[in-house]
C-alpha positions as a Markdown table, in Angstrom:
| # | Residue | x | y | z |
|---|---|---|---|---|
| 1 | Unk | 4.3 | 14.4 | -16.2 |
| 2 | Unk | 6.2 | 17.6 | -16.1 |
| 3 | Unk | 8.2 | 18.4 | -13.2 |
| 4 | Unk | 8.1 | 21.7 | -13.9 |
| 5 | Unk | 4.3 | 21.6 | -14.4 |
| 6 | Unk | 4.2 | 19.9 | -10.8 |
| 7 | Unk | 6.2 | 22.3 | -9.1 |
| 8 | Unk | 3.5 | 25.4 | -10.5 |
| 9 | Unk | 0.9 | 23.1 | -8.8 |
| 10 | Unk | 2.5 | 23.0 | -5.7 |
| 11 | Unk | 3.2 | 26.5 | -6.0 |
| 12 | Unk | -0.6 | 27.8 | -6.4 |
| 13 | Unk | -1.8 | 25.3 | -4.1 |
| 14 | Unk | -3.3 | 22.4 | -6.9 |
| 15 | Unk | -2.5 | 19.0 | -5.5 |
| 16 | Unk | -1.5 | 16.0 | -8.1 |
| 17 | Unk | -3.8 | 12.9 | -8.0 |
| 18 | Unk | -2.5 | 9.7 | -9.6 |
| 19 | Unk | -4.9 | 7.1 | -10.4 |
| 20 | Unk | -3.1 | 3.7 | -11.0 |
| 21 | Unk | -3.8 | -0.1 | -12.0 |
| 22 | Unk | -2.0 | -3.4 | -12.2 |
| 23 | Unk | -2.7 | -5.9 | -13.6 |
| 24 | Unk | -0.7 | -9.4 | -12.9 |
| 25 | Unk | -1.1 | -12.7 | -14.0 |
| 26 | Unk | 1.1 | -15.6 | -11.8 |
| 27 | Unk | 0.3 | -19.2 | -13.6 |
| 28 | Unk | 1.4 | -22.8 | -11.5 |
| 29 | Unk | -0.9 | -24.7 | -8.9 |
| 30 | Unk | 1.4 | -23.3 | -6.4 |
| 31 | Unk | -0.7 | -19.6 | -6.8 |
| 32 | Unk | -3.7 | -21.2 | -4.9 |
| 33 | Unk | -2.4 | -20.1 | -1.8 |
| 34 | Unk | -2.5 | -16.5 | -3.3 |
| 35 | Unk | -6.3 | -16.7 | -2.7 |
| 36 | Unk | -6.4 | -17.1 | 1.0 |
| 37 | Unk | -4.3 | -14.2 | 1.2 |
| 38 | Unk | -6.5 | -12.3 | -1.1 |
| 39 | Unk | -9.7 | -13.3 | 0.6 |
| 40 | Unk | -8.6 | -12.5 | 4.0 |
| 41 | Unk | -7.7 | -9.2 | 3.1 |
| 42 | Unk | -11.2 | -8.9 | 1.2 |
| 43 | Unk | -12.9 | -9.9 | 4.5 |
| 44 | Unk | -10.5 | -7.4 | 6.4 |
| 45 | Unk | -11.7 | -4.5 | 4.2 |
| 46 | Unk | -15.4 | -5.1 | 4.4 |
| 47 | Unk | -15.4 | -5.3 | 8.0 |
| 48 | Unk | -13.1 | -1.9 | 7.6 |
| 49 | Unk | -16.1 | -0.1 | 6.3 |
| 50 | Unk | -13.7 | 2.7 | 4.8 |
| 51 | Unk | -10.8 | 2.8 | 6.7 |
| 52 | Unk | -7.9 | 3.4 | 4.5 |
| 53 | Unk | -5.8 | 2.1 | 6.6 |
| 54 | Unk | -6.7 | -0.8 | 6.8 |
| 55 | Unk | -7.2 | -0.8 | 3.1 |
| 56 | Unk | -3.8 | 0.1 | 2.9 |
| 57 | Unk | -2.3 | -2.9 | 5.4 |
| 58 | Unk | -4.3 | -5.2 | 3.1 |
| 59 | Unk | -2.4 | -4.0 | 0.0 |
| 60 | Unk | 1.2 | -4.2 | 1.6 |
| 61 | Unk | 0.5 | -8.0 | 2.4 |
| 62 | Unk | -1.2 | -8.7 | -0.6 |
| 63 | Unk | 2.1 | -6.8 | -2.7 |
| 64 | Unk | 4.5 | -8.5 | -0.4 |
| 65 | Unk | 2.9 | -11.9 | -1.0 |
| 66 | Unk | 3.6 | -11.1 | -4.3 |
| 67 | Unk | 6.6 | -10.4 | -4.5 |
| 68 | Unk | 7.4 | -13.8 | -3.0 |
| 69 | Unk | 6.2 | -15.5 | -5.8 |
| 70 | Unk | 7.8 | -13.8 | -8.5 |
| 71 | Unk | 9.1 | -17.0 | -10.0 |
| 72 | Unk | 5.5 | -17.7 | -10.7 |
| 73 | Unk | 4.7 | -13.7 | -12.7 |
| 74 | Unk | 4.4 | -14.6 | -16.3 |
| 75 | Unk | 2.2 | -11.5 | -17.8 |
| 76 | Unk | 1.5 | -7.4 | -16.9 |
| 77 | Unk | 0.1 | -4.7 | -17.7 |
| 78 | Unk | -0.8 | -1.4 | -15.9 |
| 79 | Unk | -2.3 | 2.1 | -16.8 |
| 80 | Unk | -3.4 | 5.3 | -14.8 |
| 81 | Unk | -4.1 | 9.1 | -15.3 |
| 82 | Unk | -2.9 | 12.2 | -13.4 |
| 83 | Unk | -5.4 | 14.7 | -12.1 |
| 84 | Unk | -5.4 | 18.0 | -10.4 |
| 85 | Unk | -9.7 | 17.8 | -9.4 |
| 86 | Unk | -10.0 | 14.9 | -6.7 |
| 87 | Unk | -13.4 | 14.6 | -7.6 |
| 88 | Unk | -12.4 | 13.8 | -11.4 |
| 89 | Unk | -9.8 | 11.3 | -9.9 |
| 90 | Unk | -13.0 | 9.8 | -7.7 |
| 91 | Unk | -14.5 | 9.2 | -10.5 |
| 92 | Unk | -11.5 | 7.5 | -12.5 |
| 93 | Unk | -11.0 | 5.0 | -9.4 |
| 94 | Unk | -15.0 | 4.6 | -9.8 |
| 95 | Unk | -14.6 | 3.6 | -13.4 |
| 96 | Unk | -11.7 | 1.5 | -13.2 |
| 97 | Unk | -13.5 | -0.1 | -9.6 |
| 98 | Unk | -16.6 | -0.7 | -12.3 |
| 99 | Unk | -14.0 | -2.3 | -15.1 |
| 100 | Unk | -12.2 | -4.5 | -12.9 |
| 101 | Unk | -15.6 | -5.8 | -10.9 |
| 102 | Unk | -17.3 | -6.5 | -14.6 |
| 103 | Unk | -14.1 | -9.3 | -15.3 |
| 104 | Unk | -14.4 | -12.7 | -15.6 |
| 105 | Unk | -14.9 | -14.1 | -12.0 |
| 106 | Unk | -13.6 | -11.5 | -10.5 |
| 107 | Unk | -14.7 | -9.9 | -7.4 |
| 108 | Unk | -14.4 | -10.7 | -3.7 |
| 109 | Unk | -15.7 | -13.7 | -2.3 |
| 110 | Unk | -15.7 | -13.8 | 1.6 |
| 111 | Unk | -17.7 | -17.0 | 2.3 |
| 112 | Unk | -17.3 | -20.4 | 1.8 |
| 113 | Unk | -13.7 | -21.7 | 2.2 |
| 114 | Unk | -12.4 | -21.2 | 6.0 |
| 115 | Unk | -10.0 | -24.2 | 6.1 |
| 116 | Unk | -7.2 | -24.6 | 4.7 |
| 117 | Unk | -7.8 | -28.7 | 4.3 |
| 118 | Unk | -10.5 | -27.8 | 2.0 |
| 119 | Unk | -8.1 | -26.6 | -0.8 |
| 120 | Unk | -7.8 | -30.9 | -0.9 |
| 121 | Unk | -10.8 | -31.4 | -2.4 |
| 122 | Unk | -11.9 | -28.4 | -4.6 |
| 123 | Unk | -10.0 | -27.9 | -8.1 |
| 124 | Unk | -7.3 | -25.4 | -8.3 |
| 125 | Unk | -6.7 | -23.0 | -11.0 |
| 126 | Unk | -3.7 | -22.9 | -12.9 |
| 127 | Unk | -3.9 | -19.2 | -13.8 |
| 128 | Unk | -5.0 | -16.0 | -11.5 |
| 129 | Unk | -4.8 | -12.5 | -12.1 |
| 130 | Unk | -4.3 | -9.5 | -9.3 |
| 131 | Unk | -6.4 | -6.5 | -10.2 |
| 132 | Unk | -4.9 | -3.6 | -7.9 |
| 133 | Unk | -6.2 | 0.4 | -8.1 |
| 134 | Unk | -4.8 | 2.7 | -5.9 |
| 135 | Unk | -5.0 | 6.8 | -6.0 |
| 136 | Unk | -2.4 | 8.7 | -4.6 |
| 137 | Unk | -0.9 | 12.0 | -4.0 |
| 138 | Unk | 2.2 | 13.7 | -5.7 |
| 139 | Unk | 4.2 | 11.3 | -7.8 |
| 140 | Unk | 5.8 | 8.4 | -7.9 |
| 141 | Unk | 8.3 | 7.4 | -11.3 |
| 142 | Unk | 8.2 | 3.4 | -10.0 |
| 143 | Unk | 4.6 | 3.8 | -11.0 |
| 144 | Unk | 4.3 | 6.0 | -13.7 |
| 145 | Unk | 6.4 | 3.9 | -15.9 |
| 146 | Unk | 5.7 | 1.1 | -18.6 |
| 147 | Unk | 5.7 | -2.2 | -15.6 |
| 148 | Unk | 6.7 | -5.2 | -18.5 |
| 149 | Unk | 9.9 | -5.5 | -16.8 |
| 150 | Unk | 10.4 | -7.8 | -13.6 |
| 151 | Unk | 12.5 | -5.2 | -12.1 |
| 152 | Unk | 10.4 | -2.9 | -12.9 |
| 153 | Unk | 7.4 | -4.3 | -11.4 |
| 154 | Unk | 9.2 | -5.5 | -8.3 |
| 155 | Unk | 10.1 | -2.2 | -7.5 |
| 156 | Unk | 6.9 | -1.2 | -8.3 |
| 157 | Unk | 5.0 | -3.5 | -6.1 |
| 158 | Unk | 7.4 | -2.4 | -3.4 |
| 159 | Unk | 6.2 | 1.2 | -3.9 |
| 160 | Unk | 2.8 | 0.3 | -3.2 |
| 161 | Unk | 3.7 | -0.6 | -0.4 |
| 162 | Unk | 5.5 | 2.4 | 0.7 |
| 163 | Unk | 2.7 | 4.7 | 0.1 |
| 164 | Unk | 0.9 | 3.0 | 2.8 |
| 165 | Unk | 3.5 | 3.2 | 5.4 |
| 166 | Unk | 3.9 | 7.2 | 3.7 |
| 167 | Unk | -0.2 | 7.7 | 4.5 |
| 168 | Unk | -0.5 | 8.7 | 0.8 |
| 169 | Unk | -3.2 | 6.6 | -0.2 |
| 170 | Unk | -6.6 | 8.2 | -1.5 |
| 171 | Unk | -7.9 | 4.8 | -2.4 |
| 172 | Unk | -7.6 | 1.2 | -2.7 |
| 173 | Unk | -9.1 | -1.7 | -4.5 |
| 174 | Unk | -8.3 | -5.0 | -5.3 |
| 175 | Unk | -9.8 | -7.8 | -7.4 |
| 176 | Unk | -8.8 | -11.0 | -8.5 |
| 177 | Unk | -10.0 | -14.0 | -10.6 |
| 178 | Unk | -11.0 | -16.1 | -10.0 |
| 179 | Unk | -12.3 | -14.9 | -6.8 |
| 180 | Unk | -12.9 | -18.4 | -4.8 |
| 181 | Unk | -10.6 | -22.0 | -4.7 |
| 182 | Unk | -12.9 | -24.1 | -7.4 |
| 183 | Unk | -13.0 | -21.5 | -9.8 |
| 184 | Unk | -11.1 | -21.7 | -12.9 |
| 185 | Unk | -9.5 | -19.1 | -15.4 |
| 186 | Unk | -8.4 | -20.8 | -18.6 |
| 187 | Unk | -6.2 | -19.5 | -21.0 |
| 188 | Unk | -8.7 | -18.9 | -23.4 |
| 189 | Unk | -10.4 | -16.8 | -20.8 |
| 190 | Unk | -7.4 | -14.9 | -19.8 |
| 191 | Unk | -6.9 | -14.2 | -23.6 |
| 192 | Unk | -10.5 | -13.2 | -24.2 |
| 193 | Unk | -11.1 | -10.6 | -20.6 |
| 194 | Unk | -7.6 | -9.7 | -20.2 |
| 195 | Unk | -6.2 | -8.7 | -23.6 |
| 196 | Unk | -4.1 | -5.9 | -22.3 |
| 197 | Unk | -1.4 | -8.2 | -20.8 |
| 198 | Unk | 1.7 | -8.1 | -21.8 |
| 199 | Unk | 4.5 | -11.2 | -20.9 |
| 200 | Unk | 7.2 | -10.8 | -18.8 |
């Protein structure tokens, strides 16, 4: 992550593509409202059909929900990969999409649940995880940097949310599990389909 080498890019015309995931885990009973927000934005984006920005308005709210429930964070972990070919970095986001889909009850679930009274009678999962993949231009140190510190992540959620309002985003995808209220992700299950995270 040279800035030299970035600056030759720049210089002969070769744009930088980053390719970046988080991972978060928030644990309580008080995350369940987390899934309406994550929902609605699913729903948002499929009626989107594309439209990176809307994508990208979905992320911001999703990242600023989460950053109001901080107290409730207890592991991370993210990854990524620089690229000068946009196709190559396509087909990262396309792997990672394909990882991240294959989770345990992950996905996006746009039906059932419309009220809010009906979180009363389903069970509530104690643990959820945030899967989040974004592609972006040029660089950006809040996200090319180990995230298993809370400052670090808050200021790297708050990035995210910048490069929306910046019009940098290539791409955007988010999963979650479990994807639905009535759903639930034990600990054993976060152990055994998300090994990589790390605790805060």
């Amino acid at each position: 992550m040279s800035s030299l080498g970035d600056r030759f890019n720049r210089m002969i015309g070769k744009t930088r593509f980053v390719v970046f995931r988080l991972f978060l885990h928030l644990a309580g009973k008080e995350v369940a409202p987390l899934l309406g927000v994550l929902n609605s934005s699913a729903r948002d984006a499929i009626e989107a059909d594309g439209d990176i920005q809307i994508f990208g308005e979905g992320l911001a709210e999703i990242c600023q929900s989460l950053l109001q429930y901080d107290i409730y964070w207890q592991s991370v972990a993210n990854e990524g990969d620089i690229f000068s070919d946009e196709g190559e970095a396509g087909d990262y986001v396309e792997e990672l999409f394909t990882d991240s889909a294959q989770r345990y009850l992950s996905g996006v679930e746009v039906e059932g649940l419309e009220s809010s009274n009906d979180v009363l009678s389903v069970s509530i999962t104690q643990n959820l995880i945030v899967m989040l993949t974004v592609a972006y231009e040029d660089n950006v140190p809040e996200l090319e940097t180990d995230l298993s510190d809370i400052n670090a992540l808050k200021t790297a959620l708050k990035a995210l949310i910048n490069l929306h309002y910046q019009d940098r985003l290539r791409a955007v995808q988010v999963h979650f599990s479990p994807a639905q209220l009535g759903d639930e992700l034990t600990a054993d299950q976060l152990l055994s389909h998300f090994p990589e995270l790390i605790p805060l």
